[in-house]
KOLVODREN-580826 format. One record per residue: x negated, y negated, z negated of N, C-alpha, C, O in turn; residue in three letters. Coordinates in steps of 0.2 Angstrom, whole numbers, plus 5000, padded with zeros to 4 digits. Atoms other than C-alpha are relative to their C-alpha. Example, Ala and Ser with C-alpha at 12.3 -4.5 7.8 and 13.67 -1.06 7.14 Angstrom:
((4996,5006,5000),(4938,5022,4961),(4996,4994,5000),(4991,4995,4997),ALA),
((5004,5006,5001),(4932,5005,4964),(5004,4995,4997),(5001,4989,4996),SER),
This chain:
((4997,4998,4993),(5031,5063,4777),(5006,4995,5001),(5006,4993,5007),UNK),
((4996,5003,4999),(5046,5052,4772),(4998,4991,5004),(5001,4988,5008),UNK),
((5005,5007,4998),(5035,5035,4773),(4998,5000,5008),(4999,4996,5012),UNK),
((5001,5001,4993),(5028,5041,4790),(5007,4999,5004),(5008,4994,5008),UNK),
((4994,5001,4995),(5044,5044,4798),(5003,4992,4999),(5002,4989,5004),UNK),
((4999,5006,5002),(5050,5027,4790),(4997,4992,5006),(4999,4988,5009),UNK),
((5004,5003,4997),(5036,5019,4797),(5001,5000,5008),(5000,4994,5011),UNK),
((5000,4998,4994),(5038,5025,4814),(5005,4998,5002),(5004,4995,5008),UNK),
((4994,5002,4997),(5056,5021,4815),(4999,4991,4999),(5002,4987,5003),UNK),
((5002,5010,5000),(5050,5001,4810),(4996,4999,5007),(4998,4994,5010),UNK),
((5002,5001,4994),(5039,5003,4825),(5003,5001,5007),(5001,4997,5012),UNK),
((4996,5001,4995),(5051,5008,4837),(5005,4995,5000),(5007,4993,5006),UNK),
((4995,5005,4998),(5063,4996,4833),(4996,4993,5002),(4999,4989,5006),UNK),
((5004,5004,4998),(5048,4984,4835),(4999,4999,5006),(5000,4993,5009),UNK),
((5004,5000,4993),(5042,4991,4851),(5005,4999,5003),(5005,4993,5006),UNK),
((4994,4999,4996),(5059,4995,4858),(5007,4992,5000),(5011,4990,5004),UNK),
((4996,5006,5001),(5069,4981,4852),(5009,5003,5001),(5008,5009,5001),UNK),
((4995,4999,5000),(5089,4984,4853),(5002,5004,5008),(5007,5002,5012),UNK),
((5000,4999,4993),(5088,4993,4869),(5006,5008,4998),(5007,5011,4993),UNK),
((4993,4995,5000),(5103,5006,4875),(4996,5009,4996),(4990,5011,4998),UNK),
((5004,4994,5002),(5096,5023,4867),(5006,5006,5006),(5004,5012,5006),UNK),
((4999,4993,4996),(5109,5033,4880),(4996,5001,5007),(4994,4996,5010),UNK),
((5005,4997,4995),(5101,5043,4893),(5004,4999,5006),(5010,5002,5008),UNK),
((4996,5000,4995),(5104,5037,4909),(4998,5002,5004),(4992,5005,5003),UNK),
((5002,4996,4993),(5104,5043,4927),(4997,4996,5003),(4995,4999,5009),UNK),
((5006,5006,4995),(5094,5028,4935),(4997,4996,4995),(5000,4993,4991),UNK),
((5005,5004,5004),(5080,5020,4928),(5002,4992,4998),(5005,4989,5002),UNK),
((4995,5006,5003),(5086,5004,4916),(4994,4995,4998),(4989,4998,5001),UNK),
((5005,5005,5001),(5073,4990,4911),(5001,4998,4992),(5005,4994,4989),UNK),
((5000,4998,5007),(5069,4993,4894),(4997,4992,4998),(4994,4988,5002),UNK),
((5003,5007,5005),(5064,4978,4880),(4995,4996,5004),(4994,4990,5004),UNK),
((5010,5005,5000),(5045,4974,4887),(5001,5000,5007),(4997,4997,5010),UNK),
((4997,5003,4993),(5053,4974,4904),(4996,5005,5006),(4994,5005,5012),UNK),
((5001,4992,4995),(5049,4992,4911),(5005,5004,5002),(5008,5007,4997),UNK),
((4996,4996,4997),(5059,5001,4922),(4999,5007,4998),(4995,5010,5001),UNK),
((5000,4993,5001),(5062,5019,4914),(5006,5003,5000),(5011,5000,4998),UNK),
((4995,4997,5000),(5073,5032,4917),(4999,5008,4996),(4996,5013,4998),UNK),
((5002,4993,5005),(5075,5046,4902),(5001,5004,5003),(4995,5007,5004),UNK),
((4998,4994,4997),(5085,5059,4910),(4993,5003,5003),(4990,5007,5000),UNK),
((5004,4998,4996),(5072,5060,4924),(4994,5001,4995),(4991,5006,4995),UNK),
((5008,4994,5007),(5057,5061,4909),(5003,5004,4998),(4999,5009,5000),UNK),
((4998,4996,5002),(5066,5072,4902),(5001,5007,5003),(5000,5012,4999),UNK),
((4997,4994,4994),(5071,5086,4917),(4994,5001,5000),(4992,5006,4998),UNK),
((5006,4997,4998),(5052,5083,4922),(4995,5002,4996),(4990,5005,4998),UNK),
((5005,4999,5004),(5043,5083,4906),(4999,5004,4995),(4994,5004,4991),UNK),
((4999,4994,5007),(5049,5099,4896),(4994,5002,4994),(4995,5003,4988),UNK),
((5005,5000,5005),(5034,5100,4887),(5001,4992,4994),(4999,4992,4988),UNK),
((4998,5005,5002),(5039,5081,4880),(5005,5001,4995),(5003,5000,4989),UNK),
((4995,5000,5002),(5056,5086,4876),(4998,5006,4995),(4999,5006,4989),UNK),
((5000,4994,5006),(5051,5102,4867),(4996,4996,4992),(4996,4998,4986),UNK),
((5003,5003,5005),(5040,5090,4854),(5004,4994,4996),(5005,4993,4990),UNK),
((4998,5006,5003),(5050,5074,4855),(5009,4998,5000),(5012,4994,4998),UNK),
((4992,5002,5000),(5068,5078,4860),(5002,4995,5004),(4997,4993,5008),UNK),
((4997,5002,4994),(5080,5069,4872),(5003,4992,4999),(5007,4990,5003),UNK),
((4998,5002,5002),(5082,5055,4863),(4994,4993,5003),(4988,4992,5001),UNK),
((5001,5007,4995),(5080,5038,4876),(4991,4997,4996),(4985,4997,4998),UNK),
((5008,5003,5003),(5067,5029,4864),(4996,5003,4998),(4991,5000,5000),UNK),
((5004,4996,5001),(5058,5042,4857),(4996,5004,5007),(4990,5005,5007),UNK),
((5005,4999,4993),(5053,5048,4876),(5000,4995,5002),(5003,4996,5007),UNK),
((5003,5006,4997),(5048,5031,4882),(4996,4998,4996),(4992,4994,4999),UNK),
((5005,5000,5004),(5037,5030,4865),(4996,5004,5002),(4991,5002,5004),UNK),
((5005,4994,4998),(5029,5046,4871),(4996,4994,5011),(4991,4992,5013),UNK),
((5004,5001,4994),(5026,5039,4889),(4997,4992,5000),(4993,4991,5005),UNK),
((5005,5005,5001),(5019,5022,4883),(4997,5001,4997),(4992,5001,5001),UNK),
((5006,4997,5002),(5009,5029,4871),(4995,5007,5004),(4989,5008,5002),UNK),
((5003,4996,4997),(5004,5043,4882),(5001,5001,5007),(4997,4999,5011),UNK),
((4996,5000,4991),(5013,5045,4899),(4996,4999,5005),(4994,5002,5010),UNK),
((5004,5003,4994),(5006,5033,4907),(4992,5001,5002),(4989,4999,5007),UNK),
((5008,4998,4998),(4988,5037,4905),(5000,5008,5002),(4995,5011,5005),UNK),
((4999,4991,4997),(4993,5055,4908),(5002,5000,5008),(5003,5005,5012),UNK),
((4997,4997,4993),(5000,5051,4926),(5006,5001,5000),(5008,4998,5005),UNK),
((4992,5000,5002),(5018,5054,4921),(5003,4994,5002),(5001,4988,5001),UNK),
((4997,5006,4995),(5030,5043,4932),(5007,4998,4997),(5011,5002,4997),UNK),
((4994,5001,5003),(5043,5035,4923),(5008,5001,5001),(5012,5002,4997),UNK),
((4991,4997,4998),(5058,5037,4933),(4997,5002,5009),(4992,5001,5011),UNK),
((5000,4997,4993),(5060,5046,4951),(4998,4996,5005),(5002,4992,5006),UNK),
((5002,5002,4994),(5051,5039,4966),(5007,4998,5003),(5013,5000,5004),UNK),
((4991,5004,4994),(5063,5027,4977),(5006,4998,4995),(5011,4996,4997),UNK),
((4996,5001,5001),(5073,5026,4963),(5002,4993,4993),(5006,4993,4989),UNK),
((4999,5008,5005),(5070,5006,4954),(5003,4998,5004),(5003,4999,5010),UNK),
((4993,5004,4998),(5083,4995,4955),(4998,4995,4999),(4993,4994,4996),UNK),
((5003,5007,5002),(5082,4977,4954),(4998,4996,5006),(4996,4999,5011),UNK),
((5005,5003,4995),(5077,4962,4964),(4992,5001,4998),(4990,5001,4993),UNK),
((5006,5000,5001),(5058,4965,4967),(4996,4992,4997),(4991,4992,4992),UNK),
((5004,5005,5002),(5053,4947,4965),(5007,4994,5002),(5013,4994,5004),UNK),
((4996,5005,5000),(5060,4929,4965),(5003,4999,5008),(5009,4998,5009),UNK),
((5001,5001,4994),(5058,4927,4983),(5000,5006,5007),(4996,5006,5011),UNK),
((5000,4996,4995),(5063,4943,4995),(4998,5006,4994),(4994,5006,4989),UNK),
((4998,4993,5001),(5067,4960,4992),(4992,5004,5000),(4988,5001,5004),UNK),
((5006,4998,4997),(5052,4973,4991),(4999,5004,5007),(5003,5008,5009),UNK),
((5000,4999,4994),(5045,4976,5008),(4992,5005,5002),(4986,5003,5003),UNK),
((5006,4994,5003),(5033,4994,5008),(4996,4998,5007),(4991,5000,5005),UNK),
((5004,5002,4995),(5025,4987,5025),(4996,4996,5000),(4991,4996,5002),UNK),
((5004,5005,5003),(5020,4973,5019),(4995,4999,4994),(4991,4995,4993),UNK),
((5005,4998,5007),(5013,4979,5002),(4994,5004,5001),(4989,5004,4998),UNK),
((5004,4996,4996),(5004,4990,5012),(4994,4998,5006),(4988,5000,5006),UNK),
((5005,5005,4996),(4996,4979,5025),(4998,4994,4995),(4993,4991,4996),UNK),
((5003,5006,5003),(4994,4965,5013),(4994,5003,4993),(4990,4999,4990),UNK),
((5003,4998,5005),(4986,4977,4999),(4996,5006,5001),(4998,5010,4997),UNK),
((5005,4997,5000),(4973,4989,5004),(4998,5006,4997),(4999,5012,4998),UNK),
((5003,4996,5005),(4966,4994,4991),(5005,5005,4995),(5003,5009,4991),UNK),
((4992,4995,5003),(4985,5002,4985),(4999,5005,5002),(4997,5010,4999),UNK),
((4999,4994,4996),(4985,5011,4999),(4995,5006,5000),(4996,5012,5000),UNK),
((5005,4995,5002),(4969,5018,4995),(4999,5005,4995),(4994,5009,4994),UNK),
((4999,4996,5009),(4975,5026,4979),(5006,5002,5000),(5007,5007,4996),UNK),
((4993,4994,5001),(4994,5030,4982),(5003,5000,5007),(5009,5000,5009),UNK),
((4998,4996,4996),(4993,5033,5000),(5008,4993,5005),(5007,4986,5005),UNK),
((4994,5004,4995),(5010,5024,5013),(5007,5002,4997),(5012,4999,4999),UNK),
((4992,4998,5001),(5024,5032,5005),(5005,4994,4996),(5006,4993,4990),UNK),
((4996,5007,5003),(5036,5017,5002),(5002,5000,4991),(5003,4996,4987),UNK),
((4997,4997,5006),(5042,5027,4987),(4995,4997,4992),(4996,4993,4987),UNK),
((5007,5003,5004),(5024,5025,4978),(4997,4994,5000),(4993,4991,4996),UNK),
((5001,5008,4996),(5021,5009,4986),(5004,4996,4995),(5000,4993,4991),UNK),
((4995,5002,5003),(5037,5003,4977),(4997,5000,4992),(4998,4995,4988),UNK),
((5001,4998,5008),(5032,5010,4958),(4994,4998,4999),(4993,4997,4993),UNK),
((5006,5005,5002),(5015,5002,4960),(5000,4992,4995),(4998,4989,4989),UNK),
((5002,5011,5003),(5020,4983,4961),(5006,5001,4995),(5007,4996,4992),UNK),
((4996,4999,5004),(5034,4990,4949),(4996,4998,4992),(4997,4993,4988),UNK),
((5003,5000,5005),(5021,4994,4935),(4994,4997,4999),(4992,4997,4993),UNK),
((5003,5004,4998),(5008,4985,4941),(4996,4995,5004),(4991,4991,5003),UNK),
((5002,5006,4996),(5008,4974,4956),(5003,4994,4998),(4999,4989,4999),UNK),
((4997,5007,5003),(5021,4960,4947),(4995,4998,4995),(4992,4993,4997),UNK),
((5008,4999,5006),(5007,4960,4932),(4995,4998,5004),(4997,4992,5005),UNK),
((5003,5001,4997),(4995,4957,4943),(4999,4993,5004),(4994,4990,5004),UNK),
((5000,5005,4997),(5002,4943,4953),(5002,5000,5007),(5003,4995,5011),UNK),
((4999,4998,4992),(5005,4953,4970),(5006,4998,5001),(5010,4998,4997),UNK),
((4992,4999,5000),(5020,4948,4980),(5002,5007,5003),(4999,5011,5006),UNK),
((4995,4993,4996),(5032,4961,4986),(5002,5000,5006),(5004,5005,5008),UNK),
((4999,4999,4993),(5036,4955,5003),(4996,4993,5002),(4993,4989,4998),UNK),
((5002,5006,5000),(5031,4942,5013),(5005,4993,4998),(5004,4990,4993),UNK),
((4994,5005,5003),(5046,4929,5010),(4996,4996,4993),(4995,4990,4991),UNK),
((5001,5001,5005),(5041,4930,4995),(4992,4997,4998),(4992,4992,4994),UNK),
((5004,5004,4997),(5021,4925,4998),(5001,4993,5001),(4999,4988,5000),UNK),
((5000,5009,4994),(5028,4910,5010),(5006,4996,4995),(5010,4993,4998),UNK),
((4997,5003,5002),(5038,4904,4995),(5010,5000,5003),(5015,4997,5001),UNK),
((4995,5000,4998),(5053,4910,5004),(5002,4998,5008),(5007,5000,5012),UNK),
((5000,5001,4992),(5050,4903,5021),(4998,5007,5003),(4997,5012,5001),UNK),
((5001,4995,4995),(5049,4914,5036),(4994,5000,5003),(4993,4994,5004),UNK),
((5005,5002,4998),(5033,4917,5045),(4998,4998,5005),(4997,5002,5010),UNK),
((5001,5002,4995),(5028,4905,5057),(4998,5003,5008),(4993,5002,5010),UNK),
((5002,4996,4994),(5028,4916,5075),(5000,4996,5005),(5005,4993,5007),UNK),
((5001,5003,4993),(5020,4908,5090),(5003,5001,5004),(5005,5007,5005),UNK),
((4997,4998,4992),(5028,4906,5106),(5001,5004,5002),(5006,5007,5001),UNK),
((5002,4996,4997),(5022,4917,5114),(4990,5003,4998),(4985,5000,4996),UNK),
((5005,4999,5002),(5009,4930,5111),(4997,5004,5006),(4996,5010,5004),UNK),
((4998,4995,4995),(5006,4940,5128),(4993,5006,4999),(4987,5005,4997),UNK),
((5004,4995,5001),(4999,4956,5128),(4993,5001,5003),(4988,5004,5001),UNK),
((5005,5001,4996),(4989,4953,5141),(4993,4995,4998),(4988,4996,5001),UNK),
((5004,5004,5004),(4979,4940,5131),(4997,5002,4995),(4994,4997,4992),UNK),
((5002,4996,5006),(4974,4954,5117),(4992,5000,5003),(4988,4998,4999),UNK),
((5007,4999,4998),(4957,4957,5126),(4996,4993,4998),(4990,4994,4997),UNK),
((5004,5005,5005),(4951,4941,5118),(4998,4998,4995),(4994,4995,4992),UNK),
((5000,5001,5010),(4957,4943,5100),(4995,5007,5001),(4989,5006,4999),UNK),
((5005,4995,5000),(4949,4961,5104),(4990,4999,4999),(4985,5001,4996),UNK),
((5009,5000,5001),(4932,4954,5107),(4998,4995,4995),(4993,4996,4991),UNK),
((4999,5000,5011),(4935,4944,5091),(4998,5003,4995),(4993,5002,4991),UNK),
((5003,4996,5006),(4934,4957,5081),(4996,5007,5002),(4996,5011,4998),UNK),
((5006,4998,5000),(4921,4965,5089),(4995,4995,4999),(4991,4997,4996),UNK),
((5008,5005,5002),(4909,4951,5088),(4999,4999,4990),(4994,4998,4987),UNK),
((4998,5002,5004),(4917,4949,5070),(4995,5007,4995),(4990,5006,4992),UNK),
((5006,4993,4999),(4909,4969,5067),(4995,4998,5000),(4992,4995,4995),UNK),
((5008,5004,4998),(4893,4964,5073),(4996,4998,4994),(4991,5000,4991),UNK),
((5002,5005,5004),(4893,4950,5063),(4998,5003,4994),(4992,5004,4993),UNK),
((5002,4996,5005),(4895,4960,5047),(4995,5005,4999),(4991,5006,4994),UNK),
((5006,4994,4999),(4883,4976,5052),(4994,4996,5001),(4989,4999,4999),UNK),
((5006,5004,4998),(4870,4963,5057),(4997,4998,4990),(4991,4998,4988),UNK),
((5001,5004,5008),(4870,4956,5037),(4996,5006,4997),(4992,5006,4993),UNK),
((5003,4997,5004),(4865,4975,5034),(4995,5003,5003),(4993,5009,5002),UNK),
((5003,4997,4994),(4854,4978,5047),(5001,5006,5004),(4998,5011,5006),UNK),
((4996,4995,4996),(4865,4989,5054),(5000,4999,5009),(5001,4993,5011),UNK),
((4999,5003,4993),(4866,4990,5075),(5004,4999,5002),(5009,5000,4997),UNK),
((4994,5006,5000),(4878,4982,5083),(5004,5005,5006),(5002,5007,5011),UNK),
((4997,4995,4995),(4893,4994,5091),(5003,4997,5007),(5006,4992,5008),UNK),
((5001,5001,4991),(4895,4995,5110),(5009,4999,5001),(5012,5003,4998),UNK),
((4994,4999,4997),(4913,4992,5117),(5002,5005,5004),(4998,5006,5009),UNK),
((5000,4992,4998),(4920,5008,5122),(5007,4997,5004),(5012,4997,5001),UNK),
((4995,5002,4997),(4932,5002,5136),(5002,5007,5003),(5009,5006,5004),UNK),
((4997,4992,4998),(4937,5021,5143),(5004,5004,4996),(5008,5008,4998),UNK),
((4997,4996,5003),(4942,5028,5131),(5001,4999,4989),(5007,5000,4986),UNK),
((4998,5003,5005),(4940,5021,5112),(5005,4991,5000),(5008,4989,4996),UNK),
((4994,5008,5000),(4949,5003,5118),(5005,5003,5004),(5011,5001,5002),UNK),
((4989,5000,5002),(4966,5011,5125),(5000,5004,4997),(5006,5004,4996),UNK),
((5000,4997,5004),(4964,5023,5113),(5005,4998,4994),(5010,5000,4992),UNK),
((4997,5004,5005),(4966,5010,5099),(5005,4996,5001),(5009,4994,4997),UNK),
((4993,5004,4998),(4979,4999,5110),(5007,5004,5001),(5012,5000,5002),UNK),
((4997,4997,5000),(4990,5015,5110),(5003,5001,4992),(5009,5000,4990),UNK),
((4999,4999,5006),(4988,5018,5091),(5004,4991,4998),(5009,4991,4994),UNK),
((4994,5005,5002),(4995,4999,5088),(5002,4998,5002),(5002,4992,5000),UNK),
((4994,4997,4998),(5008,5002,5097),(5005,5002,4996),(5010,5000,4996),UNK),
((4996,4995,5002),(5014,5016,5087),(5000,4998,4994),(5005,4998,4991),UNK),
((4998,5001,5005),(5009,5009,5071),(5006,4995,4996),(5006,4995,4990),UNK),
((4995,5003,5000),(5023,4997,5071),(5005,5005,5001),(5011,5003,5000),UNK),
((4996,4997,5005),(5031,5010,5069),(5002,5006,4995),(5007,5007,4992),UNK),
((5000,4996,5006),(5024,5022,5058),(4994,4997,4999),(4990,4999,5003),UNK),
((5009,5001,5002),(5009,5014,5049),(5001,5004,4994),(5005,5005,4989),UNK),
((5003,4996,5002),(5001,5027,5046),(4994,5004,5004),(4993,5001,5009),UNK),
((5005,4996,4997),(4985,5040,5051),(5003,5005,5004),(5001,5008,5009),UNK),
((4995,4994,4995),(4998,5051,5056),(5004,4997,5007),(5008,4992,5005),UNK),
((4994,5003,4994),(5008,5048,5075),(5005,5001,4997),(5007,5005,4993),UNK),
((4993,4998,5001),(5023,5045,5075),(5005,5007,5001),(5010,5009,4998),UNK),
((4998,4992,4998),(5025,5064,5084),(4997,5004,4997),(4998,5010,4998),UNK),
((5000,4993,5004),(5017,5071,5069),(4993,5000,5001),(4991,5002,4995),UNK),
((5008,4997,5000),(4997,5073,5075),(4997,4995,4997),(5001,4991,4994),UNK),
((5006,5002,5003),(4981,5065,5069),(5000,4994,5004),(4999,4995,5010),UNK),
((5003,5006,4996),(4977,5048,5073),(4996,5002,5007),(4998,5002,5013),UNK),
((5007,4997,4996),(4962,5056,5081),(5001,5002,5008),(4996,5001,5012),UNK),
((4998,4998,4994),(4972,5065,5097),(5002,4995,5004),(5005,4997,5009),UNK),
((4999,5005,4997),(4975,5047,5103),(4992,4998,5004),(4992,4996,5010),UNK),
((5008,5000,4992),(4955,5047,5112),(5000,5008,4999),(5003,5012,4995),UNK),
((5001,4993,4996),(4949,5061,5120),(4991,5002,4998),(4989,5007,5000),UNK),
((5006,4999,5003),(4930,5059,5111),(4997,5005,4994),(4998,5003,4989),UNK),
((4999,4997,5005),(4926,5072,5101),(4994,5002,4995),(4992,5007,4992),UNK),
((5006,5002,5005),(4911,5064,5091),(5002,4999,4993),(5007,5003,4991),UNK),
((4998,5003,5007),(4912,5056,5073),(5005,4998,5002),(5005,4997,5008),UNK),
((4996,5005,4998),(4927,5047,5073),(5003,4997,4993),(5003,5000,4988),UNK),
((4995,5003,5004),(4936,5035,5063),(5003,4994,5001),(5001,4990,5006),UNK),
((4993,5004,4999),(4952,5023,5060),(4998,4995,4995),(4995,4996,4989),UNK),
((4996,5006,5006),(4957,5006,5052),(5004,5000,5003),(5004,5000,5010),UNK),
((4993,5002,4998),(4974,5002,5053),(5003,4994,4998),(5008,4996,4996),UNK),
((4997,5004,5002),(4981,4985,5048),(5007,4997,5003),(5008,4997,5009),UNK),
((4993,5006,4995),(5000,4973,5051),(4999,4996,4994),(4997,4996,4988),UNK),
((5000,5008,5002),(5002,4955,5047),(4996,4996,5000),(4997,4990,5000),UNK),
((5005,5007,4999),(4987,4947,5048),(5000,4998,5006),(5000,5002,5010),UNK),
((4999,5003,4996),(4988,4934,5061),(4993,4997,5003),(4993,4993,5007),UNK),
((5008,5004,4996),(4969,4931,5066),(4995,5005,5001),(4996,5009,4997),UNK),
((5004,4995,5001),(4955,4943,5070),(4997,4998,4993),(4996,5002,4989),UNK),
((5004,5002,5005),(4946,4932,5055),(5003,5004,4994),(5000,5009,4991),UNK),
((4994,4995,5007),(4962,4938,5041),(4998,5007,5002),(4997,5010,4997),UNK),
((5000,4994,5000),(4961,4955,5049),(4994,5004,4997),(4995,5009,4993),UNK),
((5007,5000,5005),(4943,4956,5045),(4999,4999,4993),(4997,5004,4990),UNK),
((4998,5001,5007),(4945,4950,5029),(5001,5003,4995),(4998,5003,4990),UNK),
((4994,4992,5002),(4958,4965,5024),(4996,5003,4999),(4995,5006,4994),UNK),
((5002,4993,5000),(4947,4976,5030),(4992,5002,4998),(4989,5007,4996),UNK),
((5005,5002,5005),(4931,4970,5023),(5000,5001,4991),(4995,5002,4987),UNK),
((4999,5000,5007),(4939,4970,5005),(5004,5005,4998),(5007,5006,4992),UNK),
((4995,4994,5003),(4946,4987,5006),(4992,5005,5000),(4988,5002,5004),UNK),
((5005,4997,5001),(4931,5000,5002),(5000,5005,5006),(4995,5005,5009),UNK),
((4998,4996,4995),(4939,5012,5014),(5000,4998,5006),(4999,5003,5010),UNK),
((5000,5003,4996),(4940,5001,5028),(4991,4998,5002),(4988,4999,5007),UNK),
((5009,5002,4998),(4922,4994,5024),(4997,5005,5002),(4994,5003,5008),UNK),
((5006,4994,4999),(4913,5011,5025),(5001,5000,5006),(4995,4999,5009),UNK),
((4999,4998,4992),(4920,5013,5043),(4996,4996,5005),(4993,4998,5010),UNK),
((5001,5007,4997),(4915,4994,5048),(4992,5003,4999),(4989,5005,5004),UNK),
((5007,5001,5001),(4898,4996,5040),(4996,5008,5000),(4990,5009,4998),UNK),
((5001,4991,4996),(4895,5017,5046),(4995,5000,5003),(4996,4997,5009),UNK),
((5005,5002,4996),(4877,5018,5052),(5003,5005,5006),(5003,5003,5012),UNK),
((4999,4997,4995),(4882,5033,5061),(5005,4999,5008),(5004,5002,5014),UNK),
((4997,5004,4996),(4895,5024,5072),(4996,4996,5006),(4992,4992,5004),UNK),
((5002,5003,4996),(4890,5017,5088),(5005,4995,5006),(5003,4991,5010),UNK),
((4996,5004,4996),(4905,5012,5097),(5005,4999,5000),(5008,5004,4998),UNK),
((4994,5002,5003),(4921,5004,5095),(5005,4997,5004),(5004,4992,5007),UNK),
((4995,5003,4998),(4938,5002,5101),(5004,4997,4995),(5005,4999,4989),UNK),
((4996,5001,5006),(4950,4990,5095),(5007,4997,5006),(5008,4994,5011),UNK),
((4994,5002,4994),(4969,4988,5099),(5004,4995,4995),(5004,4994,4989),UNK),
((4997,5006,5004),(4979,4972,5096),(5008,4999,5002),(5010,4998,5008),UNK),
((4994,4998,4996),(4997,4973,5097),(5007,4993,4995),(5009,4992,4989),UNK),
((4995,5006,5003),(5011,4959,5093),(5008,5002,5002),(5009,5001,5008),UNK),
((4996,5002,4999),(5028,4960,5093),(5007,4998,4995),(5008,5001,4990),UNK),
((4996,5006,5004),(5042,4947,5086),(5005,5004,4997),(5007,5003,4992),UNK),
((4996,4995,5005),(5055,4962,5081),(4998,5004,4998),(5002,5009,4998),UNK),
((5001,4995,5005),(5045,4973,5071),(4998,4998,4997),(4996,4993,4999),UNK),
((4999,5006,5006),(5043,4969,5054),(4995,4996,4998),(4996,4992,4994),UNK),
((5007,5004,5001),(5025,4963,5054),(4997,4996,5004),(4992,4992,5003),UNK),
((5002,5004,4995),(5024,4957,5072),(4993,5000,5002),(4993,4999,5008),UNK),
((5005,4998,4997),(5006,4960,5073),(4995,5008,4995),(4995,5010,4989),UNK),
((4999,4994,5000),(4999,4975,5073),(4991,5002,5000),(4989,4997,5004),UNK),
((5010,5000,4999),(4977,4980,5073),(4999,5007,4996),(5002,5009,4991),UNK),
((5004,4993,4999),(4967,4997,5076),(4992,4999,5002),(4990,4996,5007),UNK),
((5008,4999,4998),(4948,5000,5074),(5000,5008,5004),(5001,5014,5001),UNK),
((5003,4991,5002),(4943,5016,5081),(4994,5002,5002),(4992,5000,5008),UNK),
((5009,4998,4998),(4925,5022,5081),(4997,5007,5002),(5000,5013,5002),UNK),
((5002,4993,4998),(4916,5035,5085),(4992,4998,5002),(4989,4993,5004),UNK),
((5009,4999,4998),(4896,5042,5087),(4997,5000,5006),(4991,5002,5007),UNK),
């Protein structure tokens, strides 16, 4: 027994390296370069502490060795510290509109958005804002983008639709100008300022038309082209299904720009039977 404990204790000073063993109250950036916060494993994991005790390294052995395959959150949502990346601050609208397939797995909540590229977006390679992408530059913003001139980006990424359902011999959806095209110009609008499925006022996407067939949403901000926006939503599985939906037969789409909010361009599919 004495050799295992022995043993165990060579490994944590291995794993853990000189790292602080007191328990703090905000997550700290251990040896291998992980944000943990004991206290907070600790308060939330009493099953942990009744086995391994409150003692800093011995609960961050437990949540590398276990933890994190169990789902167990290292320190409280919203509460790492740190610059995100070399180049701009993290930026949850941007992580969000530039990564998809996050959102399809931990949702908008900036809190979880944040603890992704925390534990696995920087690994990965993702950046954390745009700044940070454009090497620190800011984003090129045209002149002028008038709103009045969205009804051509619009038929863009309708013909853009088309184009991909046509690869699957899928039929090709109709322009629904009454009621799915302001529908989706009202929704990107709003998502500027909550990207999200829910309105700003709280209801369902969905109480934005008045159709009350199949219905479904894509939402995108920052891509600057119908082709990029395409792109997004072609490479998110959840985006695709919508795009490629036999049952689907017709589609508004809303295109929305403006130079003080934080992504400046703004895209809504909405379809329906």
């Amino acid at each position: 027994m004495k050799k295992i404990l022995i043993s165990l204790s060579v490994f944590l000073f291995i794993v853990l390296g000189l790292c602080n063993t007191d328990v703090k109250a905000a997550p700290v950036k251990m040896s291998d370069g992980q944000l943990f916060d004991a206290q907070y494993y600790a308060q939330n994991n009493p099953d942990v502490v009744a086995a391994f005790g409150t003692d800093s390294n011995w609960l961050y052995l437990h949540y590398v060795v276990c933890g994190k395959a169990e789902g167990r959150l290292p320190y409280a949502p919203g509460s790492g510290t740190g610059n995100s990346g070399s180049t701009g601050e993290f930026d949850p609208l941007y992580y969000a509109a530039r990564y998809p397939d996050v959102v399809a797995v931990f949702g908008n909540d900036p809190a979880m958005l944040r603890m992704h590229y925390d534990l696995c977006g920087k690994a990965e390679g993702r950046f954390p804002s745009a700044a940070a992408e454009n090497g620190g530059a800011s984003i090129p913003v045209p002149t002028s983008v008038p709103v009045s001139a969205a009804s051509g980006v619009e038929q863009q990424v309708l013909d853009l639709v088309n184009a991909e359902r046509a690869k699957y011999g899928l039929a090709p959806l109709a322009w629904d100008a009454s009621n799915l095209g302001p529908g989706a110009a009202v929704r990107a609008q709003e998502i500027s300022v909550l990207f999200s499925h829910t309105r700003p006022d709280g209801r369902s996407c969905f109480t934005a038309v008045s159709n009350p067939g199949w219905l479904g949403e894509n939402i995108a901000a920052g891509q600057r082209s119908p082709q990029e926006v395409m792109n997004s939503w072609m490479n998110s599985p959840g985006h695709r299904s919508n795009i490629l939906n036999a049952n689907f037969t017709r589609l508004g789409v809303g295109y929305y720009y403006n130079p003080s909010a934080p992504y400046r361009y703004y895209w809504v599919q909405m379809f329906s039977s």
